[in-house]
C-alpha positions as CSV (number, residue, x, y, z in Angstrom):
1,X,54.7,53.1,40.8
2,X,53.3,49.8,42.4
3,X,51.4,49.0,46.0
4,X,50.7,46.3,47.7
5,X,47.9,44.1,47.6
6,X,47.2,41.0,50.1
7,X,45.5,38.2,48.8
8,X,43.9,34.8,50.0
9,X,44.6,31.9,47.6
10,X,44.1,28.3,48.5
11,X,47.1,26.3,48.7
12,X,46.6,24.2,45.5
13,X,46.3,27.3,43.7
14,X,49.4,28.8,45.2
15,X,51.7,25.4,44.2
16,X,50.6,25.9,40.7
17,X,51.2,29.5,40.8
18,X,54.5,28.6,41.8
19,X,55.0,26.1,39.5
20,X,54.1,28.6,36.6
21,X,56.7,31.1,37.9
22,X,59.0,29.1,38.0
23,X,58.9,27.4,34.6
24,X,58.3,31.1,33.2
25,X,61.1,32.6,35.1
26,X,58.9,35.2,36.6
27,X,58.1,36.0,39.5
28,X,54.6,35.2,41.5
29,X,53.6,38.5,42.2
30,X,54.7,39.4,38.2
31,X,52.3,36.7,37.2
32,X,49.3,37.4,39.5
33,X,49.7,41.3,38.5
34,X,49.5,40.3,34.9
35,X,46.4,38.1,35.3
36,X,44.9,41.0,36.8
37,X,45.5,43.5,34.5
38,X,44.2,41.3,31.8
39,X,41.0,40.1,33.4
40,X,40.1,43.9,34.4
41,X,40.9,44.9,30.6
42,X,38.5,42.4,29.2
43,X,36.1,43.5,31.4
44,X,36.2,46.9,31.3
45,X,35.9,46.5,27.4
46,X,33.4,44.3,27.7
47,X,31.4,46.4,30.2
48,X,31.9,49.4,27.7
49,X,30.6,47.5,24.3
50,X,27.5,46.3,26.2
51,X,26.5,50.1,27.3
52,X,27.8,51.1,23.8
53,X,25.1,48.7,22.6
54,X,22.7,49.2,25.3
55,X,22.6,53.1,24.1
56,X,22.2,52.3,20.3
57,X,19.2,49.8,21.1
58,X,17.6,52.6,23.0
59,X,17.3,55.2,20.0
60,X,14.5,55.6,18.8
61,X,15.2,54.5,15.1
62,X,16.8,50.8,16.5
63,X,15.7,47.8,14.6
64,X,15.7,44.6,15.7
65,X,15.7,41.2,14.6
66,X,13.8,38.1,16.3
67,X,15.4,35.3,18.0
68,X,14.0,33.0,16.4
69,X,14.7,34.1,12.6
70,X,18.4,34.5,13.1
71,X,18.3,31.1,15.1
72,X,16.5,30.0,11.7
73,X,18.5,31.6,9.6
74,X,22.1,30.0,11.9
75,X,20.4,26.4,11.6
76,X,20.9,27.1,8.2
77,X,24.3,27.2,7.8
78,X,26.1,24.8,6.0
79,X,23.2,23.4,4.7
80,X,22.0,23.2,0.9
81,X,18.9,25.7,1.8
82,X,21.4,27.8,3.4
83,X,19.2,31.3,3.8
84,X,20.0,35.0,3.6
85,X,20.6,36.9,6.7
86,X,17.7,38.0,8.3
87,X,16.4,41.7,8.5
């Protein structure tokens, strides 16, 4: 089941939409209710792996590692003194 949803876009960004459509043979409102399903899927994973990592760094038994050794250790890289990873 679908609803509607009203929407402001400016013009330019309407002619392109339209342009996409119809070089994809799709329809605007297919399109537009695409893009938002994948922008609110990456956010809602991303949102979900940040408190996922939010809880582990509040246990008691977290470790972490400082900025500026891993920064250290990433300038590394490549290099013929290439180090092990930190921690």
């Amino acid at each position: 089941m679908s609803t509607t949803l009203t929407i402001r876009i400016d013009e330019k960004t309407k002619q392109r939409l339209e342009r996409l459509a119809a070089a994809m043979a799709r329809s605007k409102s297919y399109l537009v209710s695409t893009a938002i399903n994948e922008f609110i899927e990456a956010n809602e994973w991303q949102i979900r792996e940040i408190e996922k990592a939010v809880t582990k760094a509040d246990q008691p038994d977290a470790k972490f590692i400082d900025h500026e050794d891993v920064a250290e250790w990433l300038d590394s890289w490549g290099t013929k003194n290439e180090k092990k990873p930190p921690g």
